[in-house]
C-alpha positions in Angstrom: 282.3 146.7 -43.0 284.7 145.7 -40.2 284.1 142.5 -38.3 281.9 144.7 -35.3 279.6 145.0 -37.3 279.4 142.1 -39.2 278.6 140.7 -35.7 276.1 143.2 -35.1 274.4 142.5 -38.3 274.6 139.0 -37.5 272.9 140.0 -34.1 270.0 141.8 -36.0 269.3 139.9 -38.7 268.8 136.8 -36.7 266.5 138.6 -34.0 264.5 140.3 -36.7 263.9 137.1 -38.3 263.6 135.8 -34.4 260.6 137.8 -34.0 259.0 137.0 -36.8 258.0 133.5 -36.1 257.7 134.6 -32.7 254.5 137.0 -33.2 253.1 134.8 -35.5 252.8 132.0 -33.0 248.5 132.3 -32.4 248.1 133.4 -28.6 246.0 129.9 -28.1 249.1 127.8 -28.9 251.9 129.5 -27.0 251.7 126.8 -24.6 252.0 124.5 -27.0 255.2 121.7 -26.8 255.9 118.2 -28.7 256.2 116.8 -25.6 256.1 116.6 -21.9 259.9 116.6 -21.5 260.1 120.2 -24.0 259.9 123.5 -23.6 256.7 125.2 -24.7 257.0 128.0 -27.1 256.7 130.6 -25.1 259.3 129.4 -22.6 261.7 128.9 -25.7 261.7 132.4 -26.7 261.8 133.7 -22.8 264.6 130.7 -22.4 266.6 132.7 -25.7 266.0 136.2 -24.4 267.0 135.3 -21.1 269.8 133.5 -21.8 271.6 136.6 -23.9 271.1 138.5 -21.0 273.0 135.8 -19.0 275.7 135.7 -22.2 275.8 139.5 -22.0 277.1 139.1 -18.2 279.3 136.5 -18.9 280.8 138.2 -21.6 281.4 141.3 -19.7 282.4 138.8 -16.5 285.0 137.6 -19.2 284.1 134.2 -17.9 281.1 132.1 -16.7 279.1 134.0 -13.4 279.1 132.5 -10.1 275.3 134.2 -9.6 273.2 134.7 -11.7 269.8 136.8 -10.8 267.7 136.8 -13.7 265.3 139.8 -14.3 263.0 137.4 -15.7 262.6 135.1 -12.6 259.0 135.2 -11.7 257.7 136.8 -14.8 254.6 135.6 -15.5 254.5 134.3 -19.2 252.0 136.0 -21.2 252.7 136.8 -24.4 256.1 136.5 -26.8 255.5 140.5 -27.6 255.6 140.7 -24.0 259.0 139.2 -23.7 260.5 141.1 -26.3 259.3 144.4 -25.0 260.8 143.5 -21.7 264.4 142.1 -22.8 264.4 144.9 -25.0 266.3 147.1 -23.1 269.0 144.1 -21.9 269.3 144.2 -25.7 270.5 147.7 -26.1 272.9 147.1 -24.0 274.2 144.2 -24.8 274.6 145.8 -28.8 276.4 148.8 -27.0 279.0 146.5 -25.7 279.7 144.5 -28.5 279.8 148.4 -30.2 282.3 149.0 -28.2 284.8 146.3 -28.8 287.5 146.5 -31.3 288.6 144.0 -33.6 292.0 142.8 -31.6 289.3 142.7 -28.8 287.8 140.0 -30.8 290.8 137.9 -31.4 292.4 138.6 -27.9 289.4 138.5 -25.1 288.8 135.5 -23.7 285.6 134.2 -21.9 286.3 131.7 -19.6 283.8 129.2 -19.2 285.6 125.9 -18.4 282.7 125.3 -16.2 280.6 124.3 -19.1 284.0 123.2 -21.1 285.2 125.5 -23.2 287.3 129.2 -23.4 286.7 131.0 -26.4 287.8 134.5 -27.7 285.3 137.1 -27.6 284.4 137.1 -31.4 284.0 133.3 -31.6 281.6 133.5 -28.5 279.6 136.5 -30.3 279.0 134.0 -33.1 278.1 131.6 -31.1 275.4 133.3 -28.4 273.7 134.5 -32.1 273.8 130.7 -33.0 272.2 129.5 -30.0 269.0 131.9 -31.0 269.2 130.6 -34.4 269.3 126.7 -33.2 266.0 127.7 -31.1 264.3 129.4 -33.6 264.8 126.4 -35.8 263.7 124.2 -33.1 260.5 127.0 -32.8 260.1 126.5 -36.7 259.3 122.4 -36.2 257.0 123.2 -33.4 254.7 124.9 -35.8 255.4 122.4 -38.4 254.6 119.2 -35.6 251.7 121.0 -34.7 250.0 121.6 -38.3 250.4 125.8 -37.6 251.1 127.8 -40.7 254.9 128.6 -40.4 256.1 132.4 -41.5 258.5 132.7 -44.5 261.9 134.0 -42.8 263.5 134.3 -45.8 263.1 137.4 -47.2 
């Protein structure tokens, strides 16, 4: 296994496990948040979907975009099967790119986002947009705890 798809695996692994305690949020507490200040579940998972597609961009941009137009703006928020379906295709594609880097690509592309303080090569920055689901998936995970709902095992 070469270090594409080790990333990729790393991609899949964390979505399917990503869905899992997405879908077994119960409809009736979607909306559901530890505070006034949070997001509520369902923005969570729409924030992580949404912001891969922005990563994707970015990544392709080589650097930070000056617009951004989200195909999610104005979707209404129904349901998190909803949101997967529809980010489902920005996913493809996003896994097609990464397919189609090579490994030097990994060491030697650089994404450029000083805007937000940092430049990273393009393998480190793969790691990294994976991590960001994985921190809200965690986050997702003590929701459910805070909130006294039976929390999937993701460890399988």
């Amino acid at each position: 296994m070469n270090a594409v798809d080790s990333i990729i695996l790393n991609f899949n692994e964390v979505r399917r496990r990503s869905i899992k305690v997405w879908t077994s949020i119960p409809a009736d507490r979607l909306q559901w948040r530890p505070d006034s200040e949070a997001m509520n579940c369902l923005e969570m998972i729409r924030h992580v979907l949404e912001s891969e597609h922005y990563y994707h961009l970015a990544i392709k941009n080589q650097g930070s975009l000056t617009e951004f137009h989200s195909p999610f703006e104005n979707r209404p928020y129904t349901t998190a099967e909803s949101e997967i379906s529809f980010a489902e295709p920005y996913r493809k594609q996003f896994m097609d790119t990464i397919r189609s880097f090579s490994e030097n690509d990994l060491e030697n592309i650089k994404i450029d986002r000083s805007d937000a303080g940092y430049i990273r090569n393009l393998g480190d920055m793969l790691l990294r947009v994976a991590y960001h689901e994985t921190i809200h998936t965690g986050q997702l995970l003590d929701y459910l705890r805070t909130a006294g709902i039976p929390r999937i095992n993701i460890w399988d």
